[in-house]
N, C-alpha and C positions, 0 to 999 in steps of 0.2 A: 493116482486119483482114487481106485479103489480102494486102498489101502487105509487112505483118509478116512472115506465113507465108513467104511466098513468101524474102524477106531472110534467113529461118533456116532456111529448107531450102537455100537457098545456101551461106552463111557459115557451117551447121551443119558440113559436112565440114575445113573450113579449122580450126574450134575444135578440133574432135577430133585434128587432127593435133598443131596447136602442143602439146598438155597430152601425146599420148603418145608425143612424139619429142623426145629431148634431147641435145645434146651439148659437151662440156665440153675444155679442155686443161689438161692437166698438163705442165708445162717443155714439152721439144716433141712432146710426145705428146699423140696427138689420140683421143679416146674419144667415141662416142655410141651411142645406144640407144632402139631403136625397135619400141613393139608390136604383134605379130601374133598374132592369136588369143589364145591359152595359151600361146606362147614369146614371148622379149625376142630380139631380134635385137642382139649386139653389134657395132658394127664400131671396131678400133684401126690406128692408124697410128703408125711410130713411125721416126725417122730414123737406121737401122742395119740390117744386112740378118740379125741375127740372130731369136730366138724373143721371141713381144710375149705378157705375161701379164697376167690381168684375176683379178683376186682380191677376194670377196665376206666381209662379216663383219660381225657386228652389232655389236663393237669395234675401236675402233684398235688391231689386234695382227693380224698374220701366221699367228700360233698360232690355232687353229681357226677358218681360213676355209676358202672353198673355192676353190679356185685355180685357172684353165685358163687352160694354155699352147700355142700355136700356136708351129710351126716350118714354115718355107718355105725348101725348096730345089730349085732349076728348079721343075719343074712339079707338084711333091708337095710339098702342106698336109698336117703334121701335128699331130695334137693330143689334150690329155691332160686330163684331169678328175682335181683331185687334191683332198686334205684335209690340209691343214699339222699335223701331231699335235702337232711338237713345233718350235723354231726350226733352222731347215735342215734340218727332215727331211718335205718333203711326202712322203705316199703316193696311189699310184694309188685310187681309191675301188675298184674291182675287186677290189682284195687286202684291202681293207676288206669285203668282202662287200656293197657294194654293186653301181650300174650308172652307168658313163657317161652321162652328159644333154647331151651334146655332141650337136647335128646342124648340118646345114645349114654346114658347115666351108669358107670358102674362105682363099686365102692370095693373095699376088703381094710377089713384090722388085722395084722397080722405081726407078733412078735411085736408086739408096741408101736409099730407104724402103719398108719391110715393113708392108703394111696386110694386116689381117686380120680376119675376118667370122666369126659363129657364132651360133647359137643356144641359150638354155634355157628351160627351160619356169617358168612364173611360179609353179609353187607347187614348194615343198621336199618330196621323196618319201622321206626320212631326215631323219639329224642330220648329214651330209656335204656337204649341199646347202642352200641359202639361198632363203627365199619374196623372191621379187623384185617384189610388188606395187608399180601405181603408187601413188606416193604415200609405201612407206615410206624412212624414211632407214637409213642405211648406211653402211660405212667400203666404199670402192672401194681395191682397189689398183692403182696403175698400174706395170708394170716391164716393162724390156727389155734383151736382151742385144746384142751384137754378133755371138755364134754359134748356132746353131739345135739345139746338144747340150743338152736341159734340165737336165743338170748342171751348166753352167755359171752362173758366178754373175751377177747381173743387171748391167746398166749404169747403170743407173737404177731408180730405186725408191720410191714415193712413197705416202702413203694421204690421202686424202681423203674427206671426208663429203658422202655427195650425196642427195638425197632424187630416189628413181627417179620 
């Protein structure tokens, strides 16, 4: 019996990790996601040194997800919390009256590839924002530009169903 115990109090740390750390590629962009507390840490990597966006929905559509984009230029990561209303038309959730759920924001261009790092919090605090529990599934979007003006249009762009 102690032997047991002792085996699952070892090996207990290593379970918990594999179940709430995942990470997937799309073409050559690289996504995973990892939990801490009450937020999901994302981190993307994408080979282009423009803005990498991560787009959440309960359907394969563009149209009401919720969409965050990072841009990285020298030494300032920027980034934006948006809600796609309508096709090409995200809006900032701000002007939707709601709030950013963006924290924890890092960025780096490096040798031609832009990886970028963020957090959100695993429960939805509106209809602009998506519950991100482990376990449920999901349409992910992956997309990336070449330039870091969030008007520009992506390089790449892909959805994917993933179960977080």
């Amino acid at each position: 019996m102690r032997k047991i115990f002792t085996l699952v109090l070892f090996l207990g740390p290593l379970f918990t990790l594999s179940c709430f750390s995942q990470e997937i590629q799309v073409e050559r962009m690289r996504i995973s996601w990892e939990y801490q507390n009450d937020r999901v840490r994302f981190t993307a990597s994408a080979p282009d040194d423009g803005w990498v966006a991560l787009g959440f929905n309960g359907k394969n559509n563009i149209v009401g997800s919720n969409l965050i984009m990072v841009g990285v230029q020298g030494s300032k990561t920027t980034a934006e919390d948006f809600y796609v209303v309508s096709a090409g038309n995200p809006k900032p959730v701000a002007t939707l009256g709601s709030k950013s759920q963006i924290e924890d924001i890092t960025g780096e261009d490096k040798n031609g590839i832009t990886t970028i790092s963020f957090t959100l919090p695993i429960k939805a605090i509106d209809e602009y924002h998506k519950d991100l529990s482990a376990g449920k599934k999901l349409w992910l979007i992956c997309a990336y530009s070449m330039e870091d003006d969030f008007d520009h249009h992506s390089r790449m762009r892909r959805h994917v169903q993933i179960t977080l």
